[in-house]
TIBAVO-313884 format. One record per residue (C-alpha): residue number from 1; residue in one letter; chain; x, y, z. Coordinates in pm, 1 decimal, m for minus. Layout:
N
k|r|c|east|north|up
NUM|A|A|X|Y|Z
...
This chain:
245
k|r|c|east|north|up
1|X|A|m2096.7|m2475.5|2475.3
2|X|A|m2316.2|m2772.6|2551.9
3|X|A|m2677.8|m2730.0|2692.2
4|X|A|m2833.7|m3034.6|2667.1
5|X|A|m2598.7|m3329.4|2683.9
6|X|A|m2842.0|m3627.6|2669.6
7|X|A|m3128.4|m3756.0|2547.8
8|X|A|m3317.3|m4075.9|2682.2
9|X|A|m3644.5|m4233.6|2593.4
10|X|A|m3799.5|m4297.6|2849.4
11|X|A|m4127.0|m4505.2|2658.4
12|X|A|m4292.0|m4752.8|2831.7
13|X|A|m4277.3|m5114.3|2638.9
14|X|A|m4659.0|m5126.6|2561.5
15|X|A|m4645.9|m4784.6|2443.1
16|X|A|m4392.5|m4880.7|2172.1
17|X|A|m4635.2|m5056.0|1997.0
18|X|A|m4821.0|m4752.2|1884.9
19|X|A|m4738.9|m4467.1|1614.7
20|X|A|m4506.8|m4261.6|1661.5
21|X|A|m4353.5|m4487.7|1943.3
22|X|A|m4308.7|m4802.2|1708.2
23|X|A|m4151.5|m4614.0|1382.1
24|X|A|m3789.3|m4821.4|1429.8
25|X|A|m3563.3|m4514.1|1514.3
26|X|A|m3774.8|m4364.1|1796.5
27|X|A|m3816.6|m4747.5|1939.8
28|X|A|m3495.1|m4907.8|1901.1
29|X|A|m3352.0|m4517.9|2092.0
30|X|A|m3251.6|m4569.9|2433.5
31|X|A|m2986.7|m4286.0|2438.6
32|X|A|m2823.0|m4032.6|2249.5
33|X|A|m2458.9|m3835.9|2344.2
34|X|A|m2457.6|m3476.3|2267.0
35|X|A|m2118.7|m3400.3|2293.0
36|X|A|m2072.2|m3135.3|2061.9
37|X|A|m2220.3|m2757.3|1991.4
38|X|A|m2374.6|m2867.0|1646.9
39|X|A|m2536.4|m3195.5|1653.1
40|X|A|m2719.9|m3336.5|1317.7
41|X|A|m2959.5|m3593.7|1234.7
42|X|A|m3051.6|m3758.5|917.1
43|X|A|m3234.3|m3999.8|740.3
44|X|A|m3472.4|m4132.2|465.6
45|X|A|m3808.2|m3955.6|464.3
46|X|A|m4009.0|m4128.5|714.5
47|X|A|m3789.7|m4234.1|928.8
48|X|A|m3876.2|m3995.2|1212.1
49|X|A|m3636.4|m3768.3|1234.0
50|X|A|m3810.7|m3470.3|1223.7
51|X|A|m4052.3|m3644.3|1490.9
52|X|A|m3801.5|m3681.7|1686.4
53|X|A|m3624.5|m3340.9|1638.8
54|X|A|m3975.3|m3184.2|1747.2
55|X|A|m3991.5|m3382.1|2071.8
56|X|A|m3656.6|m3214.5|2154.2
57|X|A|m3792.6|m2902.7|2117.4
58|X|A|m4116.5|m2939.1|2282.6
59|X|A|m3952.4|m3060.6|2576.9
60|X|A|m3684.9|m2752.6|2592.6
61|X|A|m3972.3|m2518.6|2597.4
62|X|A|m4071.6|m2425.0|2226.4
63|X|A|m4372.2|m2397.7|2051.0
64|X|A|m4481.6|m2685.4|1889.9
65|X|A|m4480.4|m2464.9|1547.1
66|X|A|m4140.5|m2271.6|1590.6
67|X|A|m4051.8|m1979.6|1736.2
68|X|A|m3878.6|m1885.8|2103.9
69|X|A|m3971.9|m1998.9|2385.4
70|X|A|m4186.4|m1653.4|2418.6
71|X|A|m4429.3|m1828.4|2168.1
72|X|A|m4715.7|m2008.4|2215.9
73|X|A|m4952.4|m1966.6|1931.9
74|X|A|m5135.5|m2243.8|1785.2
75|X|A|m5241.8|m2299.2|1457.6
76|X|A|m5301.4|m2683.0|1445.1
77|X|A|m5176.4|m2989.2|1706.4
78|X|A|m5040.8|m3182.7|1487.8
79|X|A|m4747.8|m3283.3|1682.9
80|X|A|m4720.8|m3593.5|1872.9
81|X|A|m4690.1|m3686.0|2245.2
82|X|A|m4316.6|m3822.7|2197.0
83|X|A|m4181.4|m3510.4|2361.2
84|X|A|m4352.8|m3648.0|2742.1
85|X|A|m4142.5|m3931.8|2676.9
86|X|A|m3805.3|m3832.9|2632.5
87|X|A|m3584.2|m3626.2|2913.9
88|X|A|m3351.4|m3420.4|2826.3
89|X|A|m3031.8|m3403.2|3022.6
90|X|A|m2868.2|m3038.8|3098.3
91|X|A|m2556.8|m2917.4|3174.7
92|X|A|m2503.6|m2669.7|3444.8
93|X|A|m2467.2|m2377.4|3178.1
94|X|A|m2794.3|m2196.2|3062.1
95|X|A|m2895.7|m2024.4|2756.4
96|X|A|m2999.7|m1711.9|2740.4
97|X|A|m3167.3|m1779.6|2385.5
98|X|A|m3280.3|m1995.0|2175.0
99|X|A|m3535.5|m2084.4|1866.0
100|X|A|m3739.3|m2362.8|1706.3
101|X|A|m3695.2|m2326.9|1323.6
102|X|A|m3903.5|m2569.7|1120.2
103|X|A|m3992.3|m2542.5|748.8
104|X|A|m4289.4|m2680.7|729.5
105|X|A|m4476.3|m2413.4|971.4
106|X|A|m4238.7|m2138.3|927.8
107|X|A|m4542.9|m1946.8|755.9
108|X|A|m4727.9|m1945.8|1051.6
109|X|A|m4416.0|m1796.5|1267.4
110|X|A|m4375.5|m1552.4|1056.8
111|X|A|m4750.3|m1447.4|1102.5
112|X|A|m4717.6|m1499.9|1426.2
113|X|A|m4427.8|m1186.9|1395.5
114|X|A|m4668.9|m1007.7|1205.5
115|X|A|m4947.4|m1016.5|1388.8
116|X|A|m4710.4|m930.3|1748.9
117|X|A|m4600.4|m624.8|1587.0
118|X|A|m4922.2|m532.8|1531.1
119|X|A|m5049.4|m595.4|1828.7
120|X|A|m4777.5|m409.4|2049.9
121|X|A|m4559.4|m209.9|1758.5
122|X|A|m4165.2|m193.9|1846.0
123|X|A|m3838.2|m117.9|1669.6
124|X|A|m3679.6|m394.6|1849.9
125|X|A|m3936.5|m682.2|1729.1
126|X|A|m3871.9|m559.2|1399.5
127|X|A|m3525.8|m534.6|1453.4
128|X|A|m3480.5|m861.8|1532.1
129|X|A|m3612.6|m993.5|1305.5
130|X|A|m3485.6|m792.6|991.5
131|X|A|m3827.3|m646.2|931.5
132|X|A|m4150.8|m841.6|805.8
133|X|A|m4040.4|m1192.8|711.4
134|X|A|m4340.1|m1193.4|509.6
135|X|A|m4170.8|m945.9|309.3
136|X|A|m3904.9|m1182.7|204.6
137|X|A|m3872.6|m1473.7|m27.8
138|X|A|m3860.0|m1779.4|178.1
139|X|A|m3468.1|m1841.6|176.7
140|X|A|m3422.6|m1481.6|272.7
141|X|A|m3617.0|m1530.4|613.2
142|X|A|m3452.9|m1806.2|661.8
143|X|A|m3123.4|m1581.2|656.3
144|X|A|m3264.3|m1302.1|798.2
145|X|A|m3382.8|m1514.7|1106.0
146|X|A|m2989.1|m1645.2|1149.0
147|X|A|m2851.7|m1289.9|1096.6
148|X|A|m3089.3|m1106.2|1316.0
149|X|A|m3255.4|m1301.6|1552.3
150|X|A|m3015.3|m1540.2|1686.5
151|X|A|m2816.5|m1399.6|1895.7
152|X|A|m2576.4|m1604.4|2038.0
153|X|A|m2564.7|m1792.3|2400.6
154|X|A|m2846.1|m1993.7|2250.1
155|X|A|m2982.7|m2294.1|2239.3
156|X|A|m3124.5|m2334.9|1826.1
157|X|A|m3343.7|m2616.2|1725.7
158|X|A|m3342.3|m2646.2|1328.5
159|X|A|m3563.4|m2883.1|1115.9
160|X|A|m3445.4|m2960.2|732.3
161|X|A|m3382.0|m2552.5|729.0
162|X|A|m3201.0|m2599.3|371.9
163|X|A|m3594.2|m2668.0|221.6
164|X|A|m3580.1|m2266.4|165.2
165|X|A|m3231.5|m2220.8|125.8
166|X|A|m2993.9|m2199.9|m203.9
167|X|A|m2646.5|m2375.6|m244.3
168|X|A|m2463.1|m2016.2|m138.8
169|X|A|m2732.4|m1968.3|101.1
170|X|A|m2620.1|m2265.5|261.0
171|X|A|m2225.7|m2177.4|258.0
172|X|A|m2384.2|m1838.2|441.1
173|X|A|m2566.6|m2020.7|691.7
174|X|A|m2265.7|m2264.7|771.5
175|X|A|m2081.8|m1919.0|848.4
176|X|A|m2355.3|m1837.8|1086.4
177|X|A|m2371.0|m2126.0|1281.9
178|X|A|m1955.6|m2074.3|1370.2
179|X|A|m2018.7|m1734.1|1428.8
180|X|A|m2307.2|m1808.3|1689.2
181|X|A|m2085.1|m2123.3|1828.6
182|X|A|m1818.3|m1908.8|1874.3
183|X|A|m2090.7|m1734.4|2133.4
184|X|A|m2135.8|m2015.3|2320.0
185|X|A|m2442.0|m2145.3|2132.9
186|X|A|m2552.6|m2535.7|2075.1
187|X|A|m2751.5|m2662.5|1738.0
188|X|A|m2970.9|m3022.3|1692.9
189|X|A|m3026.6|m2999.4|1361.2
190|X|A|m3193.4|m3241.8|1149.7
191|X|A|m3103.3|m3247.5|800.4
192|X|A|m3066.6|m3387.5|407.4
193|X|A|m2829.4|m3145.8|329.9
194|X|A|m2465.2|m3275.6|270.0
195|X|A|m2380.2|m2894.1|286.0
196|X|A|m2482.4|m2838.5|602.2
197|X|A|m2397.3|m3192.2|743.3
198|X|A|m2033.6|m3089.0|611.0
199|X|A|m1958.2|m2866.6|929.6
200|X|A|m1634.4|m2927.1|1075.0
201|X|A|m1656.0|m3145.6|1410.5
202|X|A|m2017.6|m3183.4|1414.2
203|X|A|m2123.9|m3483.0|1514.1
204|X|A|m2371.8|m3682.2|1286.9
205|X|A|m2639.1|m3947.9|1369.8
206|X|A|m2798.2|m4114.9|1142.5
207|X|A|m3132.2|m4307.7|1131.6
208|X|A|m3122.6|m4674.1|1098.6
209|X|A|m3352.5|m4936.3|1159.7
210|X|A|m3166.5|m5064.2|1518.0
211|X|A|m3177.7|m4655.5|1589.0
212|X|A|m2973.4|m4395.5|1565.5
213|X|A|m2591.9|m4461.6|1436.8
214|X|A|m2320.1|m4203.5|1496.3
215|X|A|m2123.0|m4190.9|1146.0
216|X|A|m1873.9|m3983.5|1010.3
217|X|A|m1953.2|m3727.6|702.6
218|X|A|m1828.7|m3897.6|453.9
219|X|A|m1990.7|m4214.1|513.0
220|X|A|m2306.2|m4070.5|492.6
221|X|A|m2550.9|m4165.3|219.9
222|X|A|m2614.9|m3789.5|110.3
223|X|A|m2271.3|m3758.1|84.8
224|X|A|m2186.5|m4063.2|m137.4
225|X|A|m2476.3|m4089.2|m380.5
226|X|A|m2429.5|m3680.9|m379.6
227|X|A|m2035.2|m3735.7|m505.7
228|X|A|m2146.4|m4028.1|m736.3
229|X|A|m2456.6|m3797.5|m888.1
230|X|A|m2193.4|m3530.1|m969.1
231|X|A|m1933.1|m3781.1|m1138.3
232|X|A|m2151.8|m3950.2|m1309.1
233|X|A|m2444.4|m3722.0|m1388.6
234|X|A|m2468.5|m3814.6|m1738.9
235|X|A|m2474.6|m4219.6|m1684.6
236|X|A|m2747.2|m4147.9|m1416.6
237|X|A|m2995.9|m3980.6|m1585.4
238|X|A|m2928.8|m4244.2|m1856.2
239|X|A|m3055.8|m4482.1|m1648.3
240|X|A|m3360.9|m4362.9|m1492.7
241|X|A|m3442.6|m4297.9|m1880.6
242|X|A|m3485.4|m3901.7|m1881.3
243|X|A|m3287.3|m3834.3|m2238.1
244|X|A|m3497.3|m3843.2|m2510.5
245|X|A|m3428.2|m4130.3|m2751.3
């Protein structure tokens, strides 16, 4: 199930020349397909992606630091202005859920739970989300949040979410995200994980200086240098001088 099918930048030319605007991938991006329920992107560090992947969210109605579309605390604005200058194109079908995941504020979402059930106390907040999240190691509310809180017919927004999760976490996640496509549910997820990257008929962009490239998995760079680091472990570490003589 497809909710958003297309997005366009819509930047004026003389606003290209300014951060975030002129980082290569966001101004070389005219448009980008979204043909299929689980969509990734990925790239070096700096290369916007995650800039990018926020502006998505920002403009389908999430909180600029995670959460549904129910949230709107604020911690810090620290996001940029990239979201008024993309549209997003829908289908006719509409979710009936969705989420914002991102690791690097995921602390202050799960405060944000905290302090709601505080507030206004219910079994069904809690249930949701699988209890306290701050009661959990990192990875685990990661998990729990999949598990509990999404629940399917959904539109889910994920940025790098392997940062908290383990190898087999991943392989449980992977599971997850068929389960909830199977419910009609669409992920953007932006990514270094060749894991994750590895679902079956996702399709991948990735981040290149003339924009954003649709490649297949195993033409990715975290997939090669990943496959060459396991085969050749030994000769690797050689070289970047790590044994002792």
């Amino acid at each position: 199930m497809i909710y958003i099918s297309q997005i366009t930048n819509t930047v004026s030319k003389d606003l290209r020349k300014s951060y975030p605007y002129n980082v290569p991938s966001i101004n070389n991006l005219e448009q980008l397909e979204l043909r299929q329920p689980v969509t990734f992107i990925i790239g070096e560090n700096g290369t916007g992606k995650s800039t990018l992947v926020e502006s998505i969210a920002i403009n389908a109605g999430f909180n600029p630091e995670g959460g549904s579309r129910d949230f709107n605390f604020n911690t810090q604005n620290s996001h940029s202005d990239l979201f008024k200058d993309i549209r997003l194109t829908r289908t006719s079908h509409r979710n009936r859920d969705g989420y914002f995941l991102r690791a690097e504020s995921f602390y202050n979402v799960a405060s944000e739970v905290d302090r709601l059930y505080e507030d206004e106390p219910s079994d069904n907040l809690i249930k949701n989300y699988g209890g306290s999240l701050h009661e959990r190691s990192h990875g685990e509310s990661f998990l729990s949040l999949l598990q509990n809180r999404f629940g399917g017919n959904g539109l889910y927004i994920l940025d790098e979410p392997e940062s908290a999760l383990s190898v087999t976490s991943q392989f449980a996640a992977l599971k997850r995200i068929k389960d909830l496509v199977n419910r009609r549910s669409q992920f953007i997820i932006s990514t270094h994980s060749p894991i994750l990257m590895s679902y079956p008929g996702a399709e991948i962009y990735c981040i290149t200086p003339n924009g954003l490239q649709l490649t297949d998995y195993e033409n990715t760079e975290q997939f090669k240098i990943t496959k060459y680091f396991m085969n050749n472990y030994k000769g690797i570490l050689s070289e970047l001088e790590l044994y002792d003589e």
